[in-house]
N, C-alpha and C positions, 0 to 999 in steps of 0.2 A: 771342425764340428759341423752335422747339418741340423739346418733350421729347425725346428719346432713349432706345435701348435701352442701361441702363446693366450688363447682366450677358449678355457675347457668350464664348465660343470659340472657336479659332481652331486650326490646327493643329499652334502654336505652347503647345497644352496635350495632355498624354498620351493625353485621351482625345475626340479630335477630331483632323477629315483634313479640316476647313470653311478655306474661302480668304478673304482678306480682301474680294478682288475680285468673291465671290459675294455676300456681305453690302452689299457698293458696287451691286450689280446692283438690291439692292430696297429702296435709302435714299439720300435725296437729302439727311438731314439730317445731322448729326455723327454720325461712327460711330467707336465706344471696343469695345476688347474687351480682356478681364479673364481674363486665361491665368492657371492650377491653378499654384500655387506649394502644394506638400505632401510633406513629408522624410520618408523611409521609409512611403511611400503604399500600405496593402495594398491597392489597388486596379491597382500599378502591377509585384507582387511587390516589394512592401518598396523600391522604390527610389525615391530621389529625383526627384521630380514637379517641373520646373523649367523653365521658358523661358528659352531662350539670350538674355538681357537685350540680348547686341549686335547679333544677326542681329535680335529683333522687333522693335529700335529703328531698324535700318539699314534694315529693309521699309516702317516707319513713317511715314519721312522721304522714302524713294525716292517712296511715293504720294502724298504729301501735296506732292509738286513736280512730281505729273504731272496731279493734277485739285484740284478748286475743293473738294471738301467734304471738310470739315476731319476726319481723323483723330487721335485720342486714344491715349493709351497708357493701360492698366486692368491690376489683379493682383487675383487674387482669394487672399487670406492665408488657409490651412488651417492652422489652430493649432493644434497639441498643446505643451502645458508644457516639456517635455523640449524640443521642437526652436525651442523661441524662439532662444538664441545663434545658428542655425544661418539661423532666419527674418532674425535682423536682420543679420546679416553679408551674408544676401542681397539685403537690400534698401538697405544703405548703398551711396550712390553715383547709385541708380538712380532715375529719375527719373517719377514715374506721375502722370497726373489723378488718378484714382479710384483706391481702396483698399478694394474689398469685403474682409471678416473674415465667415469660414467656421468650423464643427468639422467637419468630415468624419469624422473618427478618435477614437480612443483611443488608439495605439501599438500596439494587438494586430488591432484589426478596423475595417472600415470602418462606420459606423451602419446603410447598405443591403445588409448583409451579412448570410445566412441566418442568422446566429447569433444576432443580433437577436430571432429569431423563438420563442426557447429562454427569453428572460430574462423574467424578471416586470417588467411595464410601471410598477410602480413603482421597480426598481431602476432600470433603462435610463431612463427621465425624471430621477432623481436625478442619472446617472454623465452624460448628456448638457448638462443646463440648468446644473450646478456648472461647467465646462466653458466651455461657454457666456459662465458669467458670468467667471469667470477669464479669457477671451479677450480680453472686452470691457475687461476693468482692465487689461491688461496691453499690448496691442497699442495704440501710440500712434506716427505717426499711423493711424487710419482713417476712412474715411467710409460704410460702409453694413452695417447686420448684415443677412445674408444669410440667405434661408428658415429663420426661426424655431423651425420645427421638424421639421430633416432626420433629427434623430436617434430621433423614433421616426415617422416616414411610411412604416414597414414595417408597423406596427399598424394593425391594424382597433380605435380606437377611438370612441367618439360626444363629441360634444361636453361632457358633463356628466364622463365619465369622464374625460377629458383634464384638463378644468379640476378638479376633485379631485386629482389626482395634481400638474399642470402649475403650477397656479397659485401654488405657497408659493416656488416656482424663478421663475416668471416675473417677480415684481413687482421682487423684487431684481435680473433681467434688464435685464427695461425701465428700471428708475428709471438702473442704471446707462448705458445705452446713449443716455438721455435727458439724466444728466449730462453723456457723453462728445460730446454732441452727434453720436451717428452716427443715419444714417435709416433706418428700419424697410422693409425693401423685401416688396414683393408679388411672391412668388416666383413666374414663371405654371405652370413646372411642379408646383410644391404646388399652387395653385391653380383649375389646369385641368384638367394631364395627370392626376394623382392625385384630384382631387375633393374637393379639402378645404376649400373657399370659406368652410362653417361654421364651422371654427377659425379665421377670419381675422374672420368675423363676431363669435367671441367675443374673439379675442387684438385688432383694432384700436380697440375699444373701453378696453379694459384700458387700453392704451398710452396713447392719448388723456386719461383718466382722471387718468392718472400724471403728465402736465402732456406729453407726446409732440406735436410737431409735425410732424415730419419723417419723408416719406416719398420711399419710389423704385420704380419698374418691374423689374422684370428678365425677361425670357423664359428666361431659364439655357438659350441658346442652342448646343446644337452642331453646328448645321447652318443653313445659311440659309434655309430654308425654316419655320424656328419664328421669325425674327427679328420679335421685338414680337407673341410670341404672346399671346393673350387681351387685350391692351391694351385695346383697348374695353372688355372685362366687367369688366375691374380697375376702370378708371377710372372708369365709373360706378358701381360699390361702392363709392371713396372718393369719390364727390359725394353717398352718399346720406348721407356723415357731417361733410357740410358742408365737404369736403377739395378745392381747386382749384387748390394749387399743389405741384410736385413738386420735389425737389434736384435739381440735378445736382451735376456737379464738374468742375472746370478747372483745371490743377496744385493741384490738394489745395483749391482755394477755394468755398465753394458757392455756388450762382448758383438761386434759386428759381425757376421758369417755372410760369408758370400753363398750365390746358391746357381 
Protein backbone atom coordinates (compact mmCIF):
# COMPACT_ATOMS: atom_id res chain seq x y z
CA UNK A 1 0.00 0.00 0.00
CA UNK A 2 1.38 3.74 -0.60
CA UNK A 3 1.25 6.25 2.05
CA UNK A 4 -1.54 8.73 2.28
CA UNK A 5 -2.39 12.21 3.25
CA UNK A 6 -3.38 11.42 6.73
CA UNK A 7 -4.52 15.33 7.99
CA UNK A 8 -7.28 16.52 5.05
CA UNK A 9 -10.32 19.22 5.32
CA UNK A 10 -13.22 19.19 4.07
CA UNK A 11 -16.18 21.24 4.24
CA UNK A 12 -17.50 19.24 6.53
CA UNK A 13 -15.09 21.48 9.10
CA UNK A 14 -15.72 25.25 9.89
CA UNK A 15 -13.07 26.48 8.38
CA UNK A 16 -12.96 24.92 4.93
CA UNK A 17 -15.54 25.03 1.61
CA UNK A 18 -12.87 22.09 0.04
CA UNK A 19 -15.10 19.06 -1.66
CA UNK A 20 -14.26 15.65 -1.29
CA UNK A 21 -14.60 15.11 -5.06
CA UNK A 22 -11.67 17.92 -5.64
CA UNK A 23 -9.34 15.82 -3.35
CA UNK A 24 -10.53 12.51 -5.52
CA UNK A 25 -9.54 14.85 -8.52
CA UNK A 26 -5.54 14.66 -7.54
CA UNK A 27 -5.48 10.92 -5.68
CA UNK A 28 -5.68 7.78 -6.91
CA UNK A 29 -4.71 6.46 -3.59
CA UNK A 30 -6.92 6.15 -0.07
CA UNK A 31 -8.23 9.37 0.61
CA UNK A 32 -9.27 10.09 4.75
CA UNK A 33 -10.13 13.52 5.81
CA UNK A 34 -10.09 14.60 9.55
CA UNK A 35 -12.87 17.30 9.94
CA UNK A 36 -12.14 20.20 13.29
CA UNK A 37 -14.09 18.59 16.16
CA UNK A 38 -13.56 21.82 18.84
CA UNK A 39 -16.38 23.05 21.64
CA UNK A 40 -16.70 26.68 22.08
CA UNK A 41 -13.95 27.34 19.16
CA UNK A 42 -12.71 31.09 19.44
CA UNK A 43 -11.98 30.80 15.99
CA UNK A 44 -15.49 29.94 15.21
CA UNK A 45 -17.13 32.85 17.79
CA UNK A 46 -17.23 30.47 20.68
CA UNK A 47 -19.26 27.94 19.06
CA UNK A 48 -19.30 24.54 18.66
CA UNK A 49 -16.86 23.30 15.72
CA UNK A 50 -18.51 19.95 14.77
CA UNK A 51 -19.29 17.79 11.71
CA UNK A 52 -22.72 16.53 11.34
CA UNK A 53 -21.24 12.79 12.06
CA UNK A 54 -24.48 11.48 9.79
CA UNK A 55 -24.44 13.80 6.65
CA UNK A 56 -20.15 13.17 6.59
CA UNK A 57 -20.82 9.48 7.05
CA UNK A 58 -23.78 9.29 4.45
CA UNK A 59 -21.35 11.34 1.76
CA UNK A 60 -18.72 8.76 2.81
CA UNK A 61 -20.59 5.69 1.81
CA UNK A 62 -22.47 7.47 -1.18
CA UNK A 63 -18.70 7.76 -2.80
CA UNK A 64 -17.28 4.87 -1.83
CA UNK A 65 -20.18 2.98 -3.88
CA UNK A 66 -19.68 5.05 -6.84
CA UNK A 67 -15.64 4.69 -7.43
CA UNK A 68 -12.86 2.11 -6.76
CA UNK A 69 -10.64 4.27 -4.18
CA UNK A 70 -11.36 3.59 -0.95
CA UNK A 71 -12.54 6.46 1.19
CA UNK A 72 -11.89 6.85 5.01
CA UNK A 73 -13.52 8.48 7.75
CA UNK A 74 -10.84 10.86 10.02
CA UNK A 75 -11.52 13.53 13.21
CA UNK A 76 -9.11 15.74 14.17
CA UNK A 77 -9.87 16.03 18.52
CA UNK A 78 -9.18 19.68 19.75
CA UNK A 79 -8.83 19.31 23.37
CA UNK A 80 -9.41 21.62 26.08
CA UNK A 81 -9.99 19.83 29.70
CA UNK A 82 -13.28 21.33 30.35
CA UNK A 83 -14.72 20.10 27.05
CA UNK A 84 -13.71 16.43 27.39
CA UNK A 85 -17.38 15.20 28.68
CA UNK A 86 -18.56 17.06 25.77
CA UNK A 87 -15.62 15.58 23.37
CA UNK A 88 -16.64 11.98 24.34
CA UNK A 89 -20.24 12.19 24.18
CA UNK A 90 -19.36 13.15 20.76
CA UNK A 91 -17.47 10.75 19.81
CA UNK A 92 -19.44 7.67 21.30
CA UNK A 93 -21.23 5.87 18.68
CA UNK A 94 -19.19 7.15 15.91
CA UNK A 95 -17.13 5.52 13.95
CA UNK A 96 -13.44 6.92 12.58
CA UNK A 97 -10.08 5.20 11.01
CA UNK A 98 -7.90 7.80 12.28
CA UNK A 99 -8.13 10.09 15.33
CA UNK A 100 -5.62 12.94 15.09
CA UNK A 101 -5.32 14.84 18.94
CA UNK A 102 -4.89 18.61 18.50
CA UNK A 103 -4.61 21.77 21.19
CA UNK A 104 -5.79 24.57 19.20
CA UNK A 105 -7.20 26.49 22.49
CA UNK A 106 -7.11 27.28 25.91
CA UNK A 107 -10.94 28.12 26.54
CA UNK A 108 -10.33 31.95 26.21
CA UNK A 109 -8.12 32.26 22.89
CA UNK A 110 -7.04 30.27 20.02
CA UNK A 111 -2.81 29.67 20.03
CA UNK A 112 -2.72 31.80 16.40
CA UNK A 113 -4.37 34.38 17.96
CA UNK A 114 -2.80 37.94 18.08
CA UNK A 115 -2.64 37.77 21.82
CA UNK A 116 -0.18 35.30 21.59
CA UNK A 117 1.98 37.78 20.41
CA UNK A 118 1.63 39.78 24.21
CA UNK A 119 2.64 36.80 26.30
CA UNK A 120 6.29 35.82 27.42
CA UNK A 121 7.34 32.86 25.28
CA UNK A 122 8.21 31.12 28.41
CA UNK A 123 4.75 31.40 29.85
CA UNK A 124 2.80 30.50 26.50
CA UNK A 125 5.28 27.26 26.07
CA UNK A 126 4.44 26.25 29.65
CA UNK A 127 0.29 26.95 29.43
CA UNK A 128 0.58 25.09 25.61
CA UNK A 129 3.09 21.74 26.21
CA UNK A 130 1.07 21.25 29.94
CA UNK A 131 -1.81 21.09 27.78
CA UNK A 132 -0.48 19.24 25.40
CA UNK A 133 0.64 16.62 27.65
CA UNK A 134 -2.71 16.43 29.58
CA UNK A 135 -4.34 15.85 26.04
CA UNK A 136 -2.24 12.99 25.33
CA UNK A 137 -3.13 11.17 28.95
CA UNK A 138 -6.34 11.81 28.69
CA UNK A 139 -7.74 11.24 25.09
CA UNK A 140 -8.00 7.52 24.63
CA UNK A 141 -8.49 6.23 21.77
CA UNK A 142 -6.09 8.20 19.37
CA UNK A 143 -3.65 7.91 16.80
CA UNK A 144 -1.56 10.76 15.87
CA UNK A 145 -0.34 13.98 17.79
CA UNK A 146 -0.70 16.60 15.47
CA UNK A 147 1.92 19.76 14.79
CA UNK A 148 3.86 19.62 17.87
CA UNK A 149 4.17 23.02 18.16
CA UNK A 150 1.02 25.09 17.06
CA UNK A 151 0.94 26.81 20.17
CA UNK A 152 3.74 29.06 19.79
CA UNK A 153 4.35 29.14 15.62
CA UNK A 154 3.17 32.71 16.19
CA UNK A 155 6.85 33.37 17.56
CA UNK A 156 9.74 34.22 15.96
CA UNK A 157 11.85 31.83 17.81
CA UNK A 158 15.49 30.11 16.86
CA UNK A 159 16.07 26.93 17.52
CA UNK A 160 18.44 27.02 20.79
CA UNK A 161 15.70 29.47 22.29
CA UNK A 162 12.86 27.10 21.70
CA UNK A 163 14.67 24.15 23.03
CA UNK A 164 15.63 26.07 26.46
CA UNK A 165 12.26 27.03 27.14
CA UNK A 166 10.46 23.74 25.01
CA UNK A 167 12.45 21.13 26.16
CA UNK A 168 11.73 20.28 30.10
CA UNK A 169 7.63 20.13 28.44
CA UNK A 170 8.69 18.25 25.63
CA UNK A 171 10.34 14.94 26.99
CA UNK A 172 7.36 14.38 29.24
CA UNK A 173 5.30 15.14 25.80
CA UNK A 174 7.00 12.68 23.76
CA UNK A 175 7.85 9.88 26.29
CA UNK A 176 4.02 10.13 26.85
CA UNK A 177 2.86 10.14 23.30
CA UNK A 178 5.40 7.24 22.89
CA UNK A 179 3.73 5.40 25.65
CA UNK A 180 0.48 5.95 24.26
CA UNK A 181 1.66 4.66 21.05
CA UNK A 182 0.44 7.80 19.03
CA UNK A 183 2.64 8.89 15.79
CA UNK A 184 4.57 12.00 15.73
CA UNK A 185 3.16 13.70 12.41
CA UNK A 186 5.20 16.07 10.20
CA UNK A 187 2.91 19.00 9.97
CA UNK A 188 3.69 20.34 6.25
CA UNK A 189 2.13 23.60 7.10
CA UNK A 190 4.81 23.96 10.20
CA UNK A 191 7.09 22.65 8.13
CA UNK A 192 6.74 24.40 4.78
CA UNK A 193 4.31 27.02 4.79
CA UNK A 194 5.92 28.63 8.20
CA UNK A 195 9.55 27.57 7.74
CA UNK A 196 10.22 25.70 10.70
CA UNK A 197 12.09 22.46 9.29
CA UNK A 198 14.73 23.45 12.04
CA UNK A 199 12.57 22.64 15.07
CA UNK A 200 11.67 19.32 13.54
CA UNK A 201 15.34 18.87 12.90
CA UNK A 202 15.78 19.36 16.65
CA UNK A 203 12.28 17.95 18.07
CA UNK A 204 12.59 14.42 15.65
CA UNK A 205 15.71 13.57 17.01
CA UNK A 206 14.41 14.22 20.68
CA UNK A 207 11.63 11.83 19.91
CA UNK A 208 13.79 9.16 18.50
CA UNK A 209 16.03 9.35 21.45
CA UNK A 210 13.16 8.83 23.75
CA UNK A 211 12.73 5.18 22.13
CA UNK A 212 9.86 7.13 19.25
CA UNK A 213 9.15 5.10 16.34
CA UNK A 214 6.22 6.24 14.92
CA UNK A 215 5.57 8.71 12.39
CA UNK A 216 2.89 10.44 9.79
CA UNK A 217 2.53 13.09 6.97
CA UNK A 218 -0.06 15.45 7.20
CA UNK A 219 -0.42 18.54 4.75
CA UNK A 220 -3.22 20.14 7.15
CA UNK A 221 -4.96 20.49 4.01
CA UNK A 222 -7.99 22.98 3.32
CA UNK A 223 -7.92 22.99 0.03
CA UNK A 224 -7.02 20.65 -2.70
CA UNK A 225 -4.52 22.17 -4.12
CA UNK A 226 -2.12 21.62 -0.77
CA UNK A 227 -3.13 17.81 -0.75
CA UNK A 228 0.39 16.13 0.14
CA UNK A 229 2.08 19.33 0.41
CA UNK A 230 5.94 19.14 0.92
CA UNK A 231 5.67 15.22 0.96
CA UNK A 232 8.82 14.97 -0.93
CA UNK A 233 10.87 17.40 1.51
CA UNK A 234 9.36 15.71 4.49
CA UNK A 235 10.06 12.41 3.45
CA UNK A 236 13.47 12.76 2.75
CA UNK A 237 14.06 14.55 6.13
CA UNK A 238 12.87 11.30 7.79
CA UNK A 239 15.31 9.07 5.53
CA UNK A 240 18.03 11.20 6.56
CA UNK A 241 17.30 9.65 10.01
CA UNK A 242 17.15 6.42 9.00
CA UNK A 243 13.00 6.59 8.94
CA UNK A 244 11.31 4.44 5.96
CA UNK A 245 8.29 3.46 7.22
CA UNK A 246 5.16 5.56 7.97
CA UNK A 247 1.58 4.67 10.12
CA UNK A 248 -1.33 4.77 8.72
CA UNK A 249 -4.71 3.77 10.20
CA UNK A 250 -7.66 1.70 9.28
CA UNK A 251 -10.71 1.61 11.95
CA UNK A 252 -8.34 2.81 14.68
CA UNK A 253 -5.64 -0.16 13.66
CA UNK A 254 -2.12 0.84 12.37
CA UNK A 255 -0.79 -0.56 9.21
CA UNK A 256 3.11 0.55 8.63
CA UNK A 257 3.82 1.22 4.88
CA UNK A 258 7.17 1.74 3.80
CA UNK A 259 7.64 4.65 1.19
Amino acid sequence: MTYYDQHLHTYHSFDSSETFENYLARSLKVLVTTEHLDFKNPWDNFEDSMPNYADYAAEVDRLNAQQDIPILKGIEIGFVPEHWPLIQNYLAGHDYDVQLLSVHQNGEYDFMDDIVLTLEPETLIKDYYTRLLEAIKTVDPANIMTHFYYGVRRLTLDVETFKHYAEPYLIPVFKAAINKELAFELNAKSFVSYHNQALYEYAVPLYLSLGGKLFSLGSDAHRAEDYELGYDQMKHFLKGFGINELATYQQGKLRLVRF
